[in-house]
C-alpha positions in Angstrom: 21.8 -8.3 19.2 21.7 -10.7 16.4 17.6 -10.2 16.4 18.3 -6.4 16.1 21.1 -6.9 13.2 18.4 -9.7 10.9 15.6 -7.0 11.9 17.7 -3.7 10.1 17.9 -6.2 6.9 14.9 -6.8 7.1 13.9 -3.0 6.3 16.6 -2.7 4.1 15.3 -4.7 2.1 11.3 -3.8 2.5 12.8 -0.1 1.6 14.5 -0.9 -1.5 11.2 -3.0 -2.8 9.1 0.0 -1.8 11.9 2.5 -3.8 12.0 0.1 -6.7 8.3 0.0 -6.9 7.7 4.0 -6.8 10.6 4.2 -9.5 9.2 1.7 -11.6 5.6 3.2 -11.5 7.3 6.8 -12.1 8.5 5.6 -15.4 5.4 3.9 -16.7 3.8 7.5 -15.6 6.5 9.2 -17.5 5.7 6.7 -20.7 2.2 7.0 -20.5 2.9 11.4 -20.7 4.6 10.7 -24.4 1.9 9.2 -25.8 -0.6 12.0 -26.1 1.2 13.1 -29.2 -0.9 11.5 -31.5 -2.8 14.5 -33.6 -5.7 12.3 -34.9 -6.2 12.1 -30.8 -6.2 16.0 -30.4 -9.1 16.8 -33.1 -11.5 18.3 -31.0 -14.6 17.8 -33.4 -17.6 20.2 -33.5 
């Protein structure tokens, strides 16, 4: 029983690096959206 109990902490813990990884590559994404607000950037030039 004790193999089954280490083997459910186990994926707890793979699941929380795998949550904190998404999270953490949802805010760069969100960071990376804000900085197209640079007007010199949006001169579309003929």
């Amino acid at each position: 029983m004790a193999f089954f109990t280490q083997a459910v902490n186990v994926l707890k813990i793979l699941v929380m690096a795998v949550g904190a990884g998404l999270g953490a590559w949802g805010v760069i994404n969100l960071m990376e959206g804000y900085g197209n607000d640079n007007p010199g950037a949006n001169a579309h030039v003929r």
